[in-house]
MDTraj code that builds the backbone (N, CA, C; nanometers):
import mdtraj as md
import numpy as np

residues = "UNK UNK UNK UNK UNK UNK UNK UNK UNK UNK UNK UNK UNK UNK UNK UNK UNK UNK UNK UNK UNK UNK UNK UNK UNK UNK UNK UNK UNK UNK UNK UNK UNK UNK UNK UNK UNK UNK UNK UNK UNK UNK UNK UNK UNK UNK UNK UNK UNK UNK UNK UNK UNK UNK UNK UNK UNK UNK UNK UNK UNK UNK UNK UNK UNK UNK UNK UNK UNK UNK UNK UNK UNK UNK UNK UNK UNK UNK UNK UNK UNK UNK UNK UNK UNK UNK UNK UNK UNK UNK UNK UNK UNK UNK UNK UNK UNK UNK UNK UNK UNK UNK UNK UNK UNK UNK UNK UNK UNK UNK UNK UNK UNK UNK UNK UNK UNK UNK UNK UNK UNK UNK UNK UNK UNK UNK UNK UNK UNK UNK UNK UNK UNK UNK UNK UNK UNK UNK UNK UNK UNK UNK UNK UNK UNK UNK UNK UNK UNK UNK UNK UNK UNK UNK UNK UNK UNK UNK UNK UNK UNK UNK UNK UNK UNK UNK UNK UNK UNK UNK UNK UNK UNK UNK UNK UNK UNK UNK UNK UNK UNK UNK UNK UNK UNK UNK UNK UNK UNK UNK UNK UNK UNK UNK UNK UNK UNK UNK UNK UNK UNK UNK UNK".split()
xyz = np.array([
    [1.4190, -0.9109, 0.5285],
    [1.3010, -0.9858, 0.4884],
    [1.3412, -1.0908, 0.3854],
    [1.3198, -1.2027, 0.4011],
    [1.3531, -1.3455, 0.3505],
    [1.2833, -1.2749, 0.2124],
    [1.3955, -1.3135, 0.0602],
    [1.3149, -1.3654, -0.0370],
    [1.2554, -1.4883, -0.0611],
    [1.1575, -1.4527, -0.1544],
    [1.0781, -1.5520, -0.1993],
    [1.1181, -1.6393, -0.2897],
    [1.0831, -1.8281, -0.2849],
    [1.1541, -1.8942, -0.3468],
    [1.1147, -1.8534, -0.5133],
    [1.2260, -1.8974, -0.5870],
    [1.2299, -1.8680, -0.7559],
    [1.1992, -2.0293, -0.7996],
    [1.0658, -1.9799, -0.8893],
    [1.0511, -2.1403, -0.9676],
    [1.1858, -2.1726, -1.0313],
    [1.1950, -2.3168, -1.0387],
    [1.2955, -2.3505, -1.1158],
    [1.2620, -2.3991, -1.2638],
    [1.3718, -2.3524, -1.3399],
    [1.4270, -2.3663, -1.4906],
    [1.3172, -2.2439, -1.5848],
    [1.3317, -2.1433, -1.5017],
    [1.2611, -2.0200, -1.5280],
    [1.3685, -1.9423, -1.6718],
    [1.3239, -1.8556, -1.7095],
    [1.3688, -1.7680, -1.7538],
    [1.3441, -1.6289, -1.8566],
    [1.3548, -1.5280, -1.7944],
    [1.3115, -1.3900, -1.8153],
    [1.3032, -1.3928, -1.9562],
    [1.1320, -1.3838, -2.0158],
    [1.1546, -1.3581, -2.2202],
    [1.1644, -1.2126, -2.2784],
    [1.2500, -1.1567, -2.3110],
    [1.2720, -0.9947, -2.3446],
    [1.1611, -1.0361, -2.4712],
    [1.0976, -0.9865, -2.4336],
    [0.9678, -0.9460, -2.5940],
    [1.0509, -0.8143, -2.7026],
    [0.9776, -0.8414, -2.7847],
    [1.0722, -0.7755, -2.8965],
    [0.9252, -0.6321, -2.9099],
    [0.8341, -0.6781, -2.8813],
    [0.7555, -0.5015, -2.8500],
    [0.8295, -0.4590, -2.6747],
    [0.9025, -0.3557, -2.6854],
    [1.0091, -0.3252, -2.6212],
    [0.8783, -0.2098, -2.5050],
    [0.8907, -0.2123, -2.3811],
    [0.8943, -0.1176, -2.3018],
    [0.8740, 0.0552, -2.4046],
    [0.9719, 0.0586, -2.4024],
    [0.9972, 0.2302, -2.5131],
    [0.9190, 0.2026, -2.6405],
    [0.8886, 0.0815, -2.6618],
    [0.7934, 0.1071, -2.7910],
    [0.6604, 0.1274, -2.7361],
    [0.6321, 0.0428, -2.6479],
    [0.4840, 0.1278, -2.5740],
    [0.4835, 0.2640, -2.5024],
    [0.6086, 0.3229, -2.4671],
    [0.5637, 0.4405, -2.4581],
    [0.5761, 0.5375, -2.5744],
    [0.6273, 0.5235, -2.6649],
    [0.5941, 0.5528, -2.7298],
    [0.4904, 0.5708, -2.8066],
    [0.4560, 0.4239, -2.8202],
    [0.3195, 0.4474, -2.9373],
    [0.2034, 0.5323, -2.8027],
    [0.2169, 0.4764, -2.6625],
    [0.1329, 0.5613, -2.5572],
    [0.1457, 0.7577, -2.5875],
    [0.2645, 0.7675, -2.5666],
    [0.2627, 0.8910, -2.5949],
    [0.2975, 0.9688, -2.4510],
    [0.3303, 0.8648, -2.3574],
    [0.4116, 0.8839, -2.2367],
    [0.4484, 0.8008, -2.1864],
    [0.5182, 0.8016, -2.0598],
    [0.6046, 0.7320, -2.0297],
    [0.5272, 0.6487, -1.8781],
    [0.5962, 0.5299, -1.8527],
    [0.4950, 0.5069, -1.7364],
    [0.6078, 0.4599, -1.6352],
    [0.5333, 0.4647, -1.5018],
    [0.5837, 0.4735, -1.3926],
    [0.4968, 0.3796, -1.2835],
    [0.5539, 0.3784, -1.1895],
    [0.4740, 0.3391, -1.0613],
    [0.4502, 0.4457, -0.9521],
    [0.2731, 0.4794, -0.9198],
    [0.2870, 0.5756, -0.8111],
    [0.2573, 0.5069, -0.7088],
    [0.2779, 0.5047, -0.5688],
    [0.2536, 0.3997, -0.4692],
    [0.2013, 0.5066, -0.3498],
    [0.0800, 0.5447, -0.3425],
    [-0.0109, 0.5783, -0.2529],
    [-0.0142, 0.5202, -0.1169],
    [0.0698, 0.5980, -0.0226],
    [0.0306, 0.4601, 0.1425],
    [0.0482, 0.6216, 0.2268],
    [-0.0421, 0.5541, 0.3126],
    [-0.0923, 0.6389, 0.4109],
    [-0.2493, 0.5307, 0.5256],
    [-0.2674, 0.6628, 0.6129],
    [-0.3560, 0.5606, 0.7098],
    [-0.4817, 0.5327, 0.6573],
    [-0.5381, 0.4182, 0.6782],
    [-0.6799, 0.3919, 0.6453],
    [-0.7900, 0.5394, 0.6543],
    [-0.8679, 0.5638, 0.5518],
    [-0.9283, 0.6766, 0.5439],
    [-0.8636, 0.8058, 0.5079],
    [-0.7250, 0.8206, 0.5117],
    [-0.6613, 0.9365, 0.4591],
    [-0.7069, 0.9596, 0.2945],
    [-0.7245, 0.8799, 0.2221],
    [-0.7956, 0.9386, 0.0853],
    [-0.7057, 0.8623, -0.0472],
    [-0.6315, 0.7687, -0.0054],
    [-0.5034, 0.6940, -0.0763],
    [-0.5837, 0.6463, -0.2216],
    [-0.6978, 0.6177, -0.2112],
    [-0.7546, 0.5199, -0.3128],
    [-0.8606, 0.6702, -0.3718],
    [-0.9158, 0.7197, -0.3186],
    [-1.0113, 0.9118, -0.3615],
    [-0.9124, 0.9461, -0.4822],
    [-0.7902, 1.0026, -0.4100],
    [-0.6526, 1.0242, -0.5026],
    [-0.6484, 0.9802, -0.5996],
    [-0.6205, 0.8347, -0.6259],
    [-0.5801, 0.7254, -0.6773],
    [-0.6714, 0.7127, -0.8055],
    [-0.8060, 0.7078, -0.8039],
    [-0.9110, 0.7326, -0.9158],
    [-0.8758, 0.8729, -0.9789],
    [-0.8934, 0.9729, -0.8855],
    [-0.9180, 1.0755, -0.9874],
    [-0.7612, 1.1181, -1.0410],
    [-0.6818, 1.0961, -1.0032],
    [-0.5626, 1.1001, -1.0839],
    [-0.5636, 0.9703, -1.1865],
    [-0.6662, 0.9117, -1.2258],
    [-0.6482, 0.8301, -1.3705],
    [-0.7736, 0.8752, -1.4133],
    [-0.8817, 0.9265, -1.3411],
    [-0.9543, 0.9716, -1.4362],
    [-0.8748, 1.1051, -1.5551],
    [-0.8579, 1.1590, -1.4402],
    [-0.7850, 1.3016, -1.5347],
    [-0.6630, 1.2228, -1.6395],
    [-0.5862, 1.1181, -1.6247],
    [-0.5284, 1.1216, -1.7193],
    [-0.6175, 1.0212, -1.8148],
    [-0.7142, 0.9467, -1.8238],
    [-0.7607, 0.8639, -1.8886],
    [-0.8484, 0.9678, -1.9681],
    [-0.8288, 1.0554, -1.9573],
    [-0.9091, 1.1991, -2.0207],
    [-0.7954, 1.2539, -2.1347],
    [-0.6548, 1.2088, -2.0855],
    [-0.5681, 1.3281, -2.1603],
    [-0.5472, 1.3050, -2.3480],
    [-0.5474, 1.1234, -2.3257],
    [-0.5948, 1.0503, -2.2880],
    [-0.4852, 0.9430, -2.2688],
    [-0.4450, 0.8613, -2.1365],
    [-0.3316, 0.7781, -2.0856],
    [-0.3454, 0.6329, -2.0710],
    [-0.2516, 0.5469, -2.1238],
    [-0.2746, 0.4685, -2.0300],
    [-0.2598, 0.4103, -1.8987],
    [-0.3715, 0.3501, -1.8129],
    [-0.3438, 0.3732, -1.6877],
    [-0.4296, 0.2778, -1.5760],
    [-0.3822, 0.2185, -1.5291],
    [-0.4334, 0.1923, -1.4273],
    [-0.4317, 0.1715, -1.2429],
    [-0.5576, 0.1662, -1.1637],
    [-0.5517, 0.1307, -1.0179],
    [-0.5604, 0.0113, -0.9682],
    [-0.4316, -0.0193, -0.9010],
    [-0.4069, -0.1490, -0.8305],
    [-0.4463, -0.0660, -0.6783],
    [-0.5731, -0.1336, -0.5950],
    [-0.6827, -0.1252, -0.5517],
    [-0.6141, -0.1922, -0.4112],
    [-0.6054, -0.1811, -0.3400],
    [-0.6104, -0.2680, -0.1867],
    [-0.7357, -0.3723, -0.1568],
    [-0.8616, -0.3630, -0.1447],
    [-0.9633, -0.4422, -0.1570],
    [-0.9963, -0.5379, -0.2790],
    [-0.9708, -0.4571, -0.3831],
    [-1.0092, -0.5500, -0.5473],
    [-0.8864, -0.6473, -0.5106],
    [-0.7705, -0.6189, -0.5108],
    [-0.6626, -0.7443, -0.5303],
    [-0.6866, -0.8500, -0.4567],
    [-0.7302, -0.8167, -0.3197],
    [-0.7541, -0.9306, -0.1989],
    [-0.8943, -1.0411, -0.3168],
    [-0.9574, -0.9479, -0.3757],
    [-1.0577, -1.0300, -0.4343],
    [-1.0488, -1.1766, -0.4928],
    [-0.9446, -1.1332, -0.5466],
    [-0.8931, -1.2487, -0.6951],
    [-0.7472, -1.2726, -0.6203],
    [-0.6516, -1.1991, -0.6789],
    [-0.4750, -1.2753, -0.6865],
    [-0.4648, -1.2553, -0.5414],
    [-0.4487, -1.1838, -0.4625],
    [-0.4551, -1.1881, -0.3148],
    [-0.5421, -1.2573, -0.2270],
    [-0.6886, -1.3090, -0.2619],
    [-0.7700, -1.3900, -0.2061],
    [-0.7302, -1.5088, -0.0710],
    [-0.5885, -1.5619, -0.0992],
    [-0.5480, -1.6721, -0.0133],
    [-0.4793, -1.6035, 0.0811],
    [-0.5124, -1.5010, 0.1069],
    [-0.4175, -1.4253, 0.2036],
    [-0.4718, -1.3512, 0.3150],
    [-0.4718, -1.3772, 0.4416],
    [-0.5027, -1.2995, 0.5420],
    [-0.4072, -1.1763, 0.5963],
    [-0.4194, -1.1278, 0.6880],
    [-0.4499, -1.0260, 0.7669],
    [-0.2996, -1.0039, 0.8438],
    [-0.2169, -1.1538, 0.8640],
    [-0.0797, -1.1649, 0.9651],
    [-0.0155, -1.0620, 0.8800],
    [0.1227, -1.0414, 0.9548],
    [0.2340, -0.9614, 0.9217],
    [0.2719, -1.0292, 0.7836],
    [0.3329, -1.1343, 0.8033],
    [0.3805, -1.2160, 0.6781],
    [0.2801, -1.2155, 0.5545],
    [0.1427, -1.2139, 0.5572],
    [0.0554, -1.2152, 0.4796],
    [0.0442, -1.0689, 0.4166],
    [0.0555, -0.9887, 0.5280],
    [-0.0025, -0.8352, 0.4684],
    [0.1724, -0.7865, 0.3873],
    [0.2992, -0.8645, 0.4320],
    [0.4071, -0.8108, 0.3386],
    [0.4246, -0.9012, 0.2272],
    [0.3434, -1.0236, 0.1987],
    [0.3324, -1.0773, 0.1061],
    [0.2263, -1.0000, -0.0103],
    [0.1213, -0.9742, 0.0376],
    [0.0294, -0.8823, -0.0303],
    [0.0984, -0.7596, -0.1132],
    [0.2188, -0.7102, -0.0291],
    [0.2514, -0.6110, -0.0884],
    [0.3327, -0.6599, -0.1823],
    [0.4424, -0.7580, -0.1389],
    [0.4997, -0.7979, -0.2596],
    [0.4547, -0.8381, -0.4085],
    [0.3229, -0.9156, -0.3799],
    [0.2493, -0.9656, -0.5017],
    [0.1881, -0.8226, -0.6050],
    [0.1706, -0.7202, -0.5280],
    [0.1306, -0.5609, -0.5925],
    [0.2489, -0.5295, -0.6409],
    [0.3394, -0.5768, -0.5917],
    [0.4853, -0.5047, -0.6392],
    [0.4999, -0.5088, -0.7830],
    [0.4789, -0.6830, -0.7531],
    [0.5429, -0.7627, -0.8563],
    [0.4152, -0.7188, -1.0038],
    [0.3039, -0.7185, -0.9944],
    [0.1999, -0.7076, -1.0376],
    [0.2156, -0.5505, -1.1277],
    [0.2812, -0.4445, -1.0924],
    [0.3196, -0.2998, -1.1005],
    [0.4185, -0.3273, -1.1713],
    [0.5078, -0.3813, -1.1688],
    [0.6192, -0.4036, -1.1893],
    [0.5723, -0.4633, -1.3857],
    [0.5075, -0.5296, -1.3846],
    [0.4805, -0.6045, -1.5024],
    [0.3748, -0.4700, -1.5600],
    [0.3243, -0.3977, -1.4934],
    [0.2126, -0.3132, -1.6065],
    [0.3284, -0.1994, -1.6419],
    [0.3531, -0.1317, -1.5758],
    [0.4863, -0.0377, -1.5812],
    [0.5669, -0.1083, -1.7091],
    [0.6118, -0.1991, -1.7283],
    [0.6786, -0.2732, -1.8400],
    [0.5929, -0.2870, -1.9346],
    [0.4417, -0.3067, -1.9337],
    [0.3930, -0.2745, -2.0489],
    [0.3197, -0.1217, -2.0718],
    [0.3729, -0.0208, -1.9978],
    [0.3581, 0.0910, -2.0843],
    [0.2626, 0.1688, -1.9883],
    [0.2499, 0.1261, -1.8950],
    [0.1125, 0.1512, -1.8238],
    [0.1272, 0.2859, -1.6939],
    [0.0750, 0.4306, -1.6826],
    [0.0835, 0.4813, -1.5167],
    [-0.0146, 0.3892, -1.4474],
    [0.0626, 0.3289, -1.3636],
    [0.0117, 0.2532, -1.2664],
    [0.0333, 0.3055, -1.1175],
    [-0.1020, 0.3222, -1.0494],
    [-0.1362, 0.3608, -0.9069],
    [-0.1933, 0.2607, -0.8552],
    [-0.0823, 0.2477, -0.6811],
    [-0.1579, 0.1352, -0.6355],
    [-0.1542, 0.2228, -0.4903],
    [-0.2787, 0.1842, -0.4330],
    [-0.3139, 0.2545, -0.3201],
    [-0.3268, 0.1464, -0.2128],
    [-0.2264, 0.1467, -0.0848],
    [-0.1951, 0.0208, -0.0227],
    [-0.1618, 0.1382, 0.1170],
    [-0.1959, 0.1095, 0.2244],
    [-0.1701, 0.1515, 0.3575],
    [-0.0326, 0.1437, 0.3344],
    [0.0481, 0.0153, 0.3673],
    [0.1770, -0.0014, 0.3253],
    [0.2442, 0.0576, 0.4902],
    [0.2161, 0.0158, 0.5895],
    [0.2596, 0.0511, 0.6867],
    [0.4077, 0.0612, 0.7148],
    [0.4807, 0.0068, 0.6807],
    [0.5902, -0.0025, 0.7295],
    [0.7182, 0.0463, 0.6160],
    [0.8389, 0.1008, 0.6553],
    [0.9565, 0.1250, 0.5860],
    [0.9719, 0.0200, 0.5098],
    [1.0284, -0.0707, 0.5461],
    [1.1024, -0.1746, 0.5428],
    [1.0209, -0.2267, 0.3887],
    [0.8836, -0.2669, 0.4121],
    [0.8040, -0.2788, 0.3057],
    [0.8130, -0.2211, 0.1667],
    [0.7971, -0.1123, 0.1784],
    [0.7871, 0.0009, 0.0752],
    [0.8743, -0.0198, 0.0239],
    [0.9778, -0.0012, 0.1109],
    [1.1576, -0.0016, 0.0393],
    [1.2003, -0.1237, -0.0118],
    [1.1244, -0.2697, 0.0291],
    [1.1324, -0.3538, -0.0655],
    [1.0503, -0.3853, -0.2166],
    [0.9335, -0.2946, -0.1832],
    [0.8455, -0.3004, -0.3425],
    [0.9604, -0.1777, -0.4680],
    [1.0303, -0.0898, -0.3265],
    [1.0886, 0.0439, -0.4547],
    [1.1677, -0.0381, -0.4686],
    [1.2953, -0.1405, -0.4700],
    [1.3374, -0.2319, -0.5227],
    [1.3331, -0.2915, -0.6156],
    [1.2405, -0.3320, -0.6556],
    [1.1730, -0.3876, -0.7843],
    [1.1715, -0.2892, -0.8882],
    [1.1935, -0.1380, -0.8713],
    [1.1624, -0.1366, -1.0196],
    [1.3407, -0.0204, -1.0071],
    [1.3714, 0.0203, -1.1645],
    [1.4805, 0.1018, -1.1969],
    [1.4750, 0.2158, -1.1044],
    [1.5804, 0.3057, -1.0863],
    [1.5606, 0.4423, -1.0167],
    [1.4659, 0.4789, -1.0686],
    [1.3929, 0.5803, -1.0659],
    [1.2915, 0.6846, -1.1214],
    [1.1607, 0.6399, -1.1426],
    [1.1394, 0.4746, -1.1692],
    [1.0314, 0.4015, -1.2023],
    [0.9074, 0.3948, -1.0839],
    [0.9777, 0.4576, -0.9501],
    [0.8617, 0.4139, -0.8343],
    [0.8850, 0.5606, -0.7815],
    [0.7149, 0.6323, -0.7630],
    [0.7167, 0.7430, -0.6922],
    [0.6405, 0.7391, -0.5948],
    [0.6745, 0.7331, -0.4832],
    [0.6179, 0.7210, -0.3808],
    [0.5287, 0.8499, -0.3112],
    [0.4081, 0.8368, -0.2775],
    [0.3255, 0.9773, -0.2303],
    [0.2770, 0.9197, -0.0940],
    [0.2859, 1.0084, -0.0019],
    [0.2610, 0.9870, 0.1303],
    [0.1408, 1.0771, 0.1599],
    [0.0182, 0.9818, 0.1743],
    [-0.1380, 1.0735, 0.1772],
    [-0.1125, 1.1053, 0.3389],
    [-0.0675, 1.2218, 0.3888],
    [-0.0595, 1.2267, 0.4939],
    [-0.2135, 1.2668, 0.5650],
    [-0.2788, 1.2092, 0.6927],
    [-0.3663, 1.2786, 0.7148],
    [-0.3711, 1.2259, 0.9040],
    [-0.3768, 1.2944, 0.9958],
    [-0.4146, 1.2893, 1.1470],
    [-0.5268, 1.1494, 1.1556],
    [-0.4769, 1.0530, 1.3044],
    [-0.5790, 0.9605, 1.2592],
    [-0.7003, 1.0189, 1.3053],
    [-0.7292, 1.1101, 1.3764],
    [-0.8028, 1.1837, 1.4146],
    [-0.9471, 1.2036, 1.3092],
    [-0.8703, 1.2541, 1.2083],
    [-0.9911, 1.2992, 1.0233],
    [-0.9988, 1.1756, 1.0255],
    [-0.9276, 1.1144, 1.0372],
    [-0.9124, 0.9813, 0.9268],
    [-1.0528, 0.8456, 0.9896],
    [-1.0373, 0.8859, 1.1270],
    [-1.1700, 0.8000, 1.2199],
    [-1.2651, 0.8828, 1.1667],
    [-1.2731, 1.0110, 1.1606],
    [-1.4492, 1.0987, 1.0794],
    [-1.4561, 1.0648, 0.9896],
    [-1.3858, 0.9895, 0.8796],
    [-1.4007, 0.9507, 0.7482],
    [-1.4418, 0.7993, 0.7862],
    [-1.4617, 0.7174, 0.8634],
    [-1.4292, 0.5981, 0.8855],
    [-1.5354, 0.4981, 0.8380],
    [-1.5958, 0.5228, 0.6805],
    [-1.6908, 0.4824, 0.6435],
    [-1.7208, 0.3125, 0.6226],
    [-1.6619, 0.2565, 0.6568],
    [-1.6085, 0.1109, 0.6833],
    [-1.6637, 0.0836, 0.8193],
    [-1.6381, 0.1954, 0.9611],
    [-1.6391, 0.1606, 1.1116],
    [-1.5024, 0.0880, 1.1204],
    [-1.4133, 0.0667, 1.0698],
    [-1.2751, 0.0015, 1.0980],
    [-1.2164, 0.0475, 1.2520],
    [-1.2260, 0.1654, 1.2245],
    [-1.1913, 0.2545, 1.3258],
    [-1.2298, 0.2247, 1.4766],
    [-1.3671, 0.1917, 1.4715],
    [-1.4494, 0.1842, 1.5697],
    [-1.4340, 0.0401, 1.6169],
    [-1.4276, -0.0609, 1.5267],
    [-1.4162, -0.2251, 1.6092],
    [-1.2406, -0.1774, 1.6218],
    [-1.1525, -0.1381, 1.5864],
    [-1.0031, -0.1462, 1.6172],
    [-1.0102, -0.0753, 1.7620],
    [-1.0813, 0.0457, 1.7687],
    [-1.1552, 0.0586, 1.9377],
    [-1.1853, -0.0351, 2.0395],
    [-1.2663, -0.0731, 1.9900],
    [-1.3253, -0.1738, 2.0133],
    [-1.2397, -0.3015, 2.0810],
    [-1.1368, -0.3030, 2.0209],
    [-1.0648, -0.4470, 1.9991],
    [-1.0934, -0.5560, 1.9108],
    [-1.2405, -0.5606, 1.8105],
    [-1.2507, -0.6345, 1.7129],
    [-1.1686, -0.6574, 1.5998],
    [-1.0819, -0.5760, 1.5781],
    [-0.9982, -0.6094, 1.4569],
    [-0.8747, -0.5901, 1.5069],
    [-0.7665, -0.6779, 1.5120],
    [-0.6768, -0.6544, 1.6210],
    [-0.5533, -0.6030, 1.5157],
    [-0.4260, -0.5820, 1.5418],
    [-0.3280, -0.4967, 1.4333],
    [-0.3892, -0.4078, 1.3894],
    [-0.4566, -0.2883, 1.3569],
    [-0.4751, -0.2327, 1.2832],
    [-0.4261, -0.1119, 1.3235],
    [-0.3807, -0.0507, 1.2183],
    [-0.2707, 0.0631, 1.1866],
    [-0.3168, 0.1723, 1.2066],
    [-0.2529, 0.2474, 1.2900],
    [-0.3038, 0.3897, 1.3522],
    [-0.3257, 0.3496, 1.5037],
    [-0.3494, 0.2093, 1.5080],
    [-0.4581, 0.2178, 1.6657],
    [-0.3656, 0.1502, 1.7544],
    [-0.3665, 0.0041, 1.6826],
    [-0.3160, -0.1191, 1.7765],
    [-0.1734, -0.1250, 1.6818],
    [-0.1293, -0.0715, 1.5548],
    [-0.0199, -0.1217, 1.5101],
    [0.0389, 0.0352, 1.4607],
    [0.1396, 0.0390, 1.4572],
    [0.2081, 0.1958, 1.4421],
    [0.1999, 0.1636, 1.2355],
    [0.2107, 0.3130, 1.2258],
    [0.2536, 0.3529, 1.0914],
    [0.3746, 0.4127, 1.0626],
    [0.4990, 0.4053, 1.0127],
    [0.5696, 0.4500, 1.0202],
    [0.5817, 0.5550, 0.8119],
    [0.5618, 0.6840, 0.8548],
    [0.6026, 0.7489, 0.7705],
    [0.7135, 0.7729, 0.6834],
    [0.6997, 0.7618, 0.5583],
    [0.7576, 0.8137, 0.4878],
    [0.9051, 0.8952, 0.4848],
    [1.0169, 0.8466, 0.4986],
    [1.1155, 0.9418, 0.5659],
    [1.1595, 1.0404, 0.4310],
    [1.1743, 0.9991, 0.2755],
    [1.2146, 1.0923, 0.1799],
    [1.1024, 1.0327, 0.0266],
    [0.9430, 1.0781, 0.0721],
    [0.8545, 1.0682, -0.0362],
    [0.8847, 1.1719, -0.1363],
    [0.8672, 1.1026, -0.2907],
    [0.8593, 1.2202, -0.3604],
    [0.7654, 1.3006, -0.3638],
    [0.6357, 1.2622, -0.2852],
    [0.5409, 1.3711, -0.2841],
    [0.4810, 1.3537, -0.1210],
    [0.4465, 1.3887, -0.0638],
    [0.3648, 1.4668, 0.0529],
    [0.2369, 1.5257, 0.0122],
    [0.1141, 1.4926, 0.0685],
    [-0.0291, 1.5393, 0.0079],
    [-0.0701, 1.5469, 0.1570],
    [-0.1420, 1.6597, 0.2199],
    [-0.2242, 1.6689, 0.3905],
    [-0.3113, 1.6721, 0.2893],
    [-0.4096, 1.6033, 0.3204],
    [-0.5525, 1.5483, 0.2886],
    [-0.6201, 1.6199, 0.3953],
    [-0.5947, 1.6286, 0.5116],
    [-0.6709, 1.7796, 0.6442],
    [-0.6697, 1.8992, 0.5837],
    [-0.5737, 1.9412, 0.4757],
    [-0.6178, 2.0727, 0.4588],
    [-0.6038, 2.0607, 0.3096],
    [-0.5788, 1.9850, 0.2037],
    [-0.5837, 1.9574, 0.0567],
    [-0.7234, 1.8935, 0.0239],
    [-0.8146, 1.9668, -0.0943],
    [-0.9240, 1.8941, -0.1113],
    [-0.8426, 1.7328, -0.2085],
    [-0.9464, 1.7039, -0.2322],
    [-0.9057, 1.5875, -0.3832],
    [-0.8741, 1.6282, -0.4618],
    [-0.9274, 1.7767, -0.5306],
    [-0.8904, 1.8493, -0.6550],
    [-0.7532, 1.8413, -0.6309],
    [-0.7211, 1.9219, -0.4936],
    [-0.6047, 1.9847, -0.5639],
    [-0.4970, 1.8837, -0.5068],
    [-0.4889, 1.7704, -0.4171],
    [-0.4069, 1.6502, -0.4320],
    [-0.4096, 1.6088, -0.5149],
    [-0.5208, 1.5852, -0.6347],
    [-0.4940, 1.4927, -0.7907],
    [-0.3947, 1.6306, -0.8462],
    [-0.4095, 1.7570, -0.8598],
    [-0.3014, 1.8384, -0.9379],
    [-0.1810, 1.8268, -0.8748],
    [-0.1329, 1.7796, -0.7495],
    [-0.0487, 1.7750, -0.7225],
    [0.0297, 1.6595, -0.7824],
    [-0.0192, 1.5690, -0.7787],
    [0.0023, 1.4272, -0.8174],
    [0.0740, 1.4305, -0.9976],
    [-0.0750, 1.5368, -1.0838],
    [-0.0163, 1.5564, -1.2232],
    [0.0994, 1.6144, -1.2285],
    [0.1700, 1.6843, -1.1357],
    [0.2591, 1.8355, -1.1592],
    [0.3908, 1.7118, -1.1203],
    [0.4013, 1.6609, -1.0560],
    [0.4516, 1.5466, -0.9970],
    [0.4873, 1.4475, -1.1430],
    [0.4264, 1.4417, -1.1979],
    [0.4339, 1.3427, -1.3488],
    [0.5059, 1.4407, -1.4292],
    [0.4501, 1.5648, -1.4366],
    [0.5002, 1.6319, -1.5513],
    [0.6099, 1.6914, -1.5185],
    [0.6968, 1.7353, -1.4049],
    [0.8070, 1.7572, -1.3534],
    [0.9014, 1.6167, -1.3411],
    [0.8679, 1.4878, -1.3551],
    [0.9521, 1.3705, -1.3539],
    [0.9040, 1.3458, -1.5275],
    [0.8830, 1.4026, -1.5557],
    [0.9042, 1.3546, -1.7608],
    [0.7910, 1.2776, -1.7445],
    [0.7423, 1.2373, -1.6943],
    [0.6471, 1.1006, -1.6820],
    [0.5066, 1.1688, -1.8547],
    [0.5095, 1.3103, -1.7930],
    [0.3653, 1.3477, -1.9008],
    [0.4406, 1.4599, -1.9977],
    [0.4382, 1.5147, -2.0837],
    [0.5018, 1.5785, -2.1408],
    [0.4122, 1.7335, -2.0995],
])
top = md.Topology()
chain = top.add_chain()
for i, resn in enumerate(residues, 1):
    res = top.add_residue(resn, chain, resSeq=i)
    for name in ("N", "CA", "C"):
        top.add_atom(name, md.element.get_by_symbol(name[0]), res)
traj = md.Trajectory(xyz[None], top)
């Protein structure tokens, strides 16, 4: 996958409030969790209540959203291949900068493809990107289909769409695995914490 051109006469400013000084003064450490799985599997359900619970502990934290981003910084961007791996890149890059300021950051993105993923885990140090694979049958995932996505991709109204007309390719070595068919939300968000607190992420 072609990189993207670099403005010219750029250059990276190391701020002198350091990464480790925000986690510190945070009081943990932050990371990137990257939620992808099929439309309706529960990627973004997850995604909240694992910052509610830590915005309780109390963390800092936030959700990079699949729909909210298209809103604003993603807005000029459609639906093509090139567009939807540009989308991801711009989340990358976007994660990439909150993570540096101190932040657990969850972004909940279908994220169909290998190739993709493995270019957003790129972007950050070893250990910095944990990848969770909301696994769920597209089967649940059409009974959840509170959108109807499901039903025009039937249909043929929405053409690419993942599960139906465009394959998903799974996860070959996620650090986490969540079946959303037989895991409520509760206990995928504890999975998710145990997941932080076994990678140092929470003390």
């Amino acid at each position: 996958m072609p990189q993207p051109p670099q403005s010219p006469n750029v250059r990276w400013h190391h701020a002198t409030v350091t990464r480790a000084l925000r986690e510190q003064r945070n009081g943990h450490k932050s990371v990137m969790l990257w939620l992808t799985g099929l439309s309706g599997s529960g990627k973004s359900t997850i995604a909240h209540a694992v910052e509610e619970a830590l915005f309780a502990v109390p963390c800092r934290t936030f959700v990079l959203d699949g729909d909210n981003v298209r809103h604003g910084l993603n807005g000029d961007l459609g639906f093509s291949p090139a567009d939807r791996a540009e989308n991801l890149r711009r989340v990358g890059e976007v994660g990439k900068l909150f993570v540096e300021a101190g932040v657990i950051t969850l972004a909940a993105f279908i994220s169909p493809f290998r190739s993709e993923r493995r270019r957003v885990r790129g972007l950050f140090p070893h250990g910095d990107f944990l990848e969770v694979y909301v696994k769920c049958p597209v089967e649940v995932c059409e009974q959840r289909d509170v959108k109807g996505l499901y039903r025009k991709a039937r249909a043929g109204e929405v053409k690419e769409f993942t599960g139906i007309s465009s394959p998903y390719e799974e996860p070959a070595n996620p650090e986490l695995v969540l079946d959303t068919s037989q895991q409520s939300e509760e206990e995928s968000a504890a999975a998710v914490l145990r997941l932080l607190r076994e990678r140092g992420i929470l003390q």
